[in-house]
Each structure stands twice: as C-alpha cells, then as structure tokens.
C-alpha positions as CSV (number, residue, x, y, z in Angstrom):
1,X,5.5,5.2,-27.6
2,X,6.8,4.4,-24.3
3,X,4.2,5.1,-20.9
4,X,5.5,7.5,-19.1
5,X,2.1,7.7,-16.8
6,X,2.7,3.8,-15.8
7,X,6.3,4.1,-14.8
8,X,5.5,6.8,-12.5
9,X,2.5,5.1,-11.3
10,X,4.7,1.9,-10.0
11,X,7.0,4.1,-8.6
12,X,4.7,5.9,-7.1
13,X,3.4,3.0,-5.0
14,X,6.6,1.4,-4.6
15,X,7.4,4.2,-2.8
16,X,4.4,4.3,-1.0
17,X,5.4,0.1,-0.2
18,X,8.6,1.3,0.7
19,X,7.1,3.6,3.1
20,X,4.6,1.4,4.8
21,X,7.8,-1.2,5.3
22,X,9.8,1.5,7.1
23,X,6.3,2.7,9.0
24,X,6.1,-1.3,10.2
25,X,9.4,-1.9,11.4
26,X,9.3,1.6,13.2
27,X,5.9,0.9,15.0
28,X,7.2,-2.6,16.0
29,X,10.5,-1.0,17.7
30,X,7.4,1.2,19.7
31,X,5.3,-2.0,20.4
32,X,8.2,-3.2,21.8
33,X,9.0,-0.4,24.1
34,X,5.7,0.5,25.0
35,X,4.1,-3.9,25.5
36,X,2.2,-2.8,22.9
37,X,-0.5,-5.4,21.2
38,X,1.5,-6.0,17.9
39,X,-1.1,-3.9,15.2
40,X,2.0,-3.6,13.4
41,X,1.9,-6.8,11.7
42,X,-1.3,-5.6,9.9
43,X,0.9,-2.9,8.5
44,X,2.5,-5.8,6.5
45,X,-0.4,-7.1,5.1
46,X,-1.3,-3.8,4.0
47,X,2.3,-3.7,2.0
48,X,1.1,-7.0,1.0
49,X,-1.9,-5.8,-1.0
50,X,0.1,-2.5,-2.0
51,X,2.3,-5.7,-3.5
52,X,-0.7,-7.0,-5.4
53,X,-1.2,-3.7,-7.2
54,X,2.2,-3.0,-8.0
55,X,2.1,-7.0,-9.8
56,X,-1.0,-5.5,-11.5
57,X,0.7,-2.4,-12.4
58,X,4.1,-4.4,-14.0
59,X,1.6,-6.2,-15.6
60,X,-0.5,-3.8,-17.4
61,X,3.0,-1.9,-18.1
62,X,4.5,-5.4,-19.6
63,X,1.7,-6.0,-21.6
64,X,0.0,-2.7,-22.2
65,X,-3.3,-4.8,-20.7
66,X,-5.0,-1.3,-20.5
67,X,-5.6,-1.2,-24.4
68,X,-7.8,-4.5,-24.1
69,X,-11.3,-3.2,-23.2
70,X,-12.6,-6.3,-22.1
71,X,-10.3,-6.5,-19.3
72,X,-11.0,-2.6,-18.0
73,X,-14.6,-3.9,-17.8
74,X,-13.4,-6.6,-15.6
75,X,-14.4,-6.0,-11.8
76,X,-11.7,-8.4,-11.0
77,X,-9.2,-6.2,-12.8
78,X,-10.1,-3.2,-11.4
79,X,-10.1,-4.7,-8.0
80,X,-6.7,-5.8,-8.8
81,X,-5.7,-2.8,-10.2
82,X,-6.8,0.0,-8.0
83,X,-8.7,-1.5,-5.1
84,X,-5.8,-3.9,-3.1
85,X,-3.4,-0.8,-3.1
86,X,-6.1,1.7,-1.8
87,X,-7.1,-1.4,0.9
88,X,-3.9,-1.6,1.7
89,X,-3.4,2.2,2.3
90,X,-6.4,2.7,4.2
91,X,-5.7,-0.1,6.7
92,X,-2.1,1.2,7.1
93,X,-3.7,4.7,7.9
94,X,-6.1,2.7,10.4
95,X,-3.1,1.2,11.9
96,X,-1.2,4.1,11.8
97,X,-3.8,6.1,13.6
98,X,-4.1,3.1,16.2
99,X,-0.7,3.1,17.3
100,X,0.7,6.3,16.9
101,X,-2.4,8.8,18.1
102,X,-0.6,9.3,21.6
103,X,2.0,12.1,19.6
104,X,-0.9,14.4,18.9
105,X,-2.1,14.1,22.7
106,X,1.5,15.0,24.0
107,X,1.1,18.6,23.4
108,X,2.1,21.2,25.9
C-alpha cells in the first residue's frame, strides 16, 4: 500500500523550505536597503534543519522506518524526525519577527 500521509508530509515541509528560502533572500534585499545587522542568515540555518527533517522524512518514506518500533522509541529519531523541522520553524518565526516587525508599526 503506498503512503499517501508521508508524501504529503515531505511536501508539506518542502514547501515550507521553499518558503523560508524565498523569506531569506527577501529579508537580505531589506538588510541591504535598510544597513540592517544580517539576521537573515539565521533564516538559512533554519532551512538547514527543515533540510534535516525532510532527509528524515525520505528516509522513513524509503524504508518505511516507521514500522520498526525500536526506532520510534528512539529520542534521537524523534529529534530527527519532528524536532529539527519545528527548530528550524520556530527560529525562522524569531527571525522573521526580528526583522520585519516595523510593517505592523507603519499603520496610519
């Protein structure tokens, strides 16, 4: 039976890696402009640990790892699995907040 669930789940956070990539290059066009201190580049290591997940997610989807109980009980695993994308997101939202919080101040 094919996994319908772990397709959709890489492209799920390939498209989220896609859109931290575009978010990066976007914020440092605005560092530019602005002399901004360049936060942006921690927007690429947060697509870097989006990266790990996704390698965790062809994985499990190559090898159907997720049937093998031993390895669901693995912290490593799970850290692999679940915890470098959700890292990675929540230092691009930290970023994100950082350098783009002066558009919801510019309000008439």
């Amino acid at each position: 039976m094919f996994d319908w669930y772990g397709l959709l789940s890489l492209l799920g956070l390939t498209s989220v890696c896609v859109f931290l990539v575009v978010l990066a290059l976007l914020s440092r066009k605005l560092g530019k402009v602005t002399h901004a201190k360049s936060f942006y580049t921690g927007l690429f290591v947060s697509v870097g640990f989006v990266l790990i997940g996704i390698g965790a997610r062809i994985a499990n989807f190559t090898h159907e790892l997720a049937q093998i109980e031993e390895l669901n009980n693995n912290i490593n695993w799970v850290l692999l699995y679940n915890g470098a994308p959700a890292f990675g997101v929540t230092l691009a939202i930290i970023i994100v907040w950082r350098y783009w919080s002066w558009l919801l101040a510019e309000r008439d």
